[in-house]
C-alpha positions in Angstrom: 22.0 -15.7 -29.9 25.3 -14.5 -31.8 24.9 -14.9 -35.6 27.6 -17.3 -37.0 30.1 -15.9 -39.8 33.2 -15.5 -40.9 35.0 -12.4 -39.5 38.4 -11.7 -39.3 40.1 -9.9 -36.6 41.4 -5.9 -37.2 45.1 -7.3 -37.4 44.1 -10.3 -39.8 46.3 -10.8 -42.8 45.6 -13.0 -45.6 47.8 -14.6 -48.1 46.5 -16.7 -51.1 49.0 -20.3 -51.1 51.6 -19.4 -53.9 51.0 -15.7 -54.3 53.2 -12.9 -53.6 52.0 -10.2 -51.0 53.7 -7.2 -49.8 52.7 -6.2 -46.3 53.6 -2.4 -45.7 54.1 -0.9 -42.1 54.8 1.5 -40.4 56.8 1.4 -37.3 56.0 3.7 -34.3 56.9 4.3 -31.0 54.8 4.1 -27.6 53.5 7.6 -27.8 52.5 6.9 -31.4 55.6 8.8 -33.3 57.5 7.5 -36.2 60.2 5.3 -35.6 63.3 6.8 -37.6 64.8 3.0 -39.1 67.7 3.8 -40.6 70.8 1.6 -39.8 68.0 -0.9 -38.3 67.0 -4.6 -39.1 63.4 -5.2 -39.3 62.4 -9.3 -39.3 59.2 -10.5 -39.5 58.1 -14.6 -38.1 55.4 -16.6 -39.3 55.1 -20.0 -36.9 52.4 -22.6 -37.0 52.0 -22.5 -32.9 53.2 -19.8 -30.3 55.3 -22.4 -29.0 57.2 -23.5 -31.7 60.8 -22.4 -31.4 61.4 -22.1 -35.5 59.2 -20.4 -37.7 57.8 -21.4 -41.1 58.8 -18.4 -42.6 61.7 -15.8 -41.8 61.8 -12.5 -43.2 64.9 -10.5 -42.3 66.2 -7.1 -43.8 70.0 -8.1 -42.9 69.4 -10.5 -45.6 68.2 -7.8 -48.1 66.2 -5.9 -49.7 64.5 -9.0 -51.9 62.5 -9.9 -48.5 62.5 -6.8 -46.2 62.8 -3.4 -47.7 63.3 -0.3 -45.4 61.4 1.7 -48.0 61.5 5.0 -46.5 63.1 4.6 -43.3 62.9 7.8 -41.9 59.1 8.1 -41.8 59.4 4.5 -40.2 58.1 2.6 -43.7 59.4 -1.0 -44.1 58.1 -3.6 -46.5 57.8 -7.2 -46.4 58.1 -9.8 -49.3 56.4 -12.8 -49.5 56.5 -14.7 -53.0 55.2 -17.3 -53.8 57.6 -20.1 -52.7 57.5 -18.9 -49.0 53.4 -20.3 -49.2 53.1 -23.1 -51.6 53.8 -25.9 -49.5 52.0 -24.6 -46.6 48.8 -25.7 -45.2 45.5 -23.6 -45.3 45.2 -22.6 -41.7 45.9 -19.9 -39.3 49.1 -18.9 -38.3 50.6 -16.4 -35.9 53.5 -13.7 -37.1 55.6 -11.1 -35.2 57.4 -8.4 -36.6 60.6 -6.9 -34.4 62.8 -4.1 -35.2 66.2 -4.0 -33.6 67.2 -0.3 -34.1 71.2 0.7 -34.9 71.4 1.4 -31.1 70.5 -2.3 -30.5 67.7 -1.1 -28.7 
């Protein structure tokens, strides 16, 4: 019989209700090399449901630096901003988030 407990899956994130958090990546290609992300837009979604057309939360480099930072964007590092106004009206619950890089190339 499987034991019962709380386990979160390798991908989880957590974010504490109004907190900040800074989620750091690293963007890489199908054979596993850096993605080079200068001159590209990086935007992360957060929606309640996969069906839901609008996300809760938006994060977009093309609006700055303040939510998505391409911190060193030849070695493919990006960083996301959450603060805590993006979280403190949200419910406690699991939600499902995407992040997509559109690259200068539009690729």
């Amino acid at each position: 019989m499987p034991t019962l407990g709380l386990t979160q899956p390798k991908n989880a994130v957590q974010v504490i209700r109004g907190t900040s958090k800074t989620f750091e990546l690293t963007v890489t290609d199908e054979s596993g090399g850096v993605v080079n992300l200068t001159g590209s837009r990086v935007i992360m979604t957060v929606k309640r449901e996969l069906i839901d057309r609008a996300p809760v939360i938006q994060k977009d480099s093309a609006v700055g630096p303040a939510q998505v930072e391409l911190s060193e964007p030849k070695a493919g590092k990006a960083k996301i901003y959450f603060d805590p106004s993006d979280t403190q009206t949200r419910d406690a619950r699991e939600y499902l988030f995407d992040v997509w890089v559109v690259r200068a190339s539009g690729e």
